[in-house]
C-alpha positions as CSV (number, residue, x, y, z in Angstrom):
1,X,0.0,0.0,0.0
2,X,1.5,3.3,-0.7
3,X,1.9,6.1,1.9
4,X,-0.9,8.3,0.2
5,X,-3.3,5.4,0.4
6,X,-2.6,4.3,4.0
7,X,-3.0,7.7,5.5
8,X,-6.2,8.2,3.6
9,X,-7.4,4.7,5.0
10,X,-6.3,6.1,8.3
11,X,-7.9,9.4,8.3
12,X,-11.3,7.1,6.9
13,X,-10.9,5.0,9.9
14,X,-10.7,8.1,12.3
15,X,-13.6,10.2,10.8
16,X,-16.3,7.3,10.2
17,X,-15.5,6.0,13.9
18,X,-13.4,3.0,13.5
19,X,-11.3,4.3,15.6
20,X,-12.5,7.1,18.2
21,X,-11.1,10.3,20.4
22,X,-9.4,8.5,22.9
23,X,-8.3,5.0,21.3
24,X,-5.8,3.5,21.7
25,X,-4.1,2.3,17.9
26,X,-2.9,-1.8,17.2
27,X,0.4,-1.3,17.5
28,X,2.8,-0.9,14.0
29,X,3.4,-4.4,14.1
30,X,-0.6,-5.0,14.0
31,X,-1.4,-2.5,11.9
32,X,2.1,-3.7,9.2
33,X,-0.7,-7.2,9.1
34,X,-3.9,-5.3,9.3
35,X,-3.2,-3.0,6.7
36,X,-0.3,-5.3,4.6
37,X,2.4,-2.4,4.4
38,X,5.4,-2.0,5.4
39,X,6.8,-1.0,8.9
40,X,8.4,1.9,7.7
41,X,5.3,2.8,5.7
42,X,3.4,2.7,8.7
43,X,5.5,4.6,10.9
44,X,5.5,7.6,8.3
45,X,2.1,7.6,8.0
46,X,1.3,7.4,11.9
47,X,4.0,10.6,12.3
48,X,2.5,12.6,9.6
49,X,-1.3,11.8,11.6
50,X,0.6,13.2,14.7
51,X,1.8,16.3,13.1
52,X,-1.9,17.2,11.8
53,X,-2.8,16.7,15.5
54,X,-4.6,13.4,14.8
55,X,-3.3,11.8,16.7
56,X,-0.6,11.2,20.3
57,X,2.1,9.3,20.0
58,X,2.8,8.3,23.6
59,X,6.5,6.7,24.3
60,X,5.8,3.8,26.5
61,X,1.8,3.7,26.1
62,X,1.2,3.8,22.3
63,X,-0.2,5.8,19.8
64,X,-4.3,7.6,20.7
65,X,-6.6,9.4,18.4
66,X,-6.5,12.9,19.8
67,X,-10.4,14.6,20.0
68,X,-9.4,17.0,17.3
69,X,-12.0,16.2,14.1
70,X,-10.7,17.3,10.6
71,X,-13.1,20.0,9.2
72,X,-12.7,18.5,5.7
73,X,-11.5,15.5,4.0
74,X,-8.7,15.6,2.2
75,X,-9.3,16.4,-1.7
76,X,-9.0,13.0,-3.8
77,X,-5.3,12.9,-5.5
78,X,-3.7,15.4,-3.3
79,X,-0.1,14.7,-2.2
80,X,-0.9,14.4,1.7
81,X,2.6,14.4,3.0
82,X,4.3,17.6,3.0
């Protein structure tokens, strides 16, 4: 999956409720099988949501959707790493 794609499956999961304020992510290993990317893949992606504010990385206690909600969805073929 590329790095486009996974952070727009991401943001989906966040905004229709898959994963909620609060929740606490699969780990990168779990989400590598869940989502059949690579680690490294991943781990961009997952930085990139915690720039935007999407989410907390936590050292120690994982990653957690923050309670901040996108006001829009991102526009279909935009480059969504800066």
């Amino acid at each position: 999956m590329l790095v486009n794609d996974l952070k727009s499956e991401m943001i989906n999961r966040i905004t229709s409720g898959v994963y909620t304020a609060g929740t606490k992510l699969p780990t990168l290993h779990e989400l590598t099988k869940e989502l059949d990317a690579s680690y490294v893949t991943v781990q961009r992606v997952i930085k990139s949501l915690a720039q935007e504010g999407l989410l907390e990385v936590r050292r120690g206690r994982g990653t957690i959707v923050s309670g901040r909600k996108m006001t829009s969805p991102p526009a279909p073929g935009k480059d969504l790493l800066y």
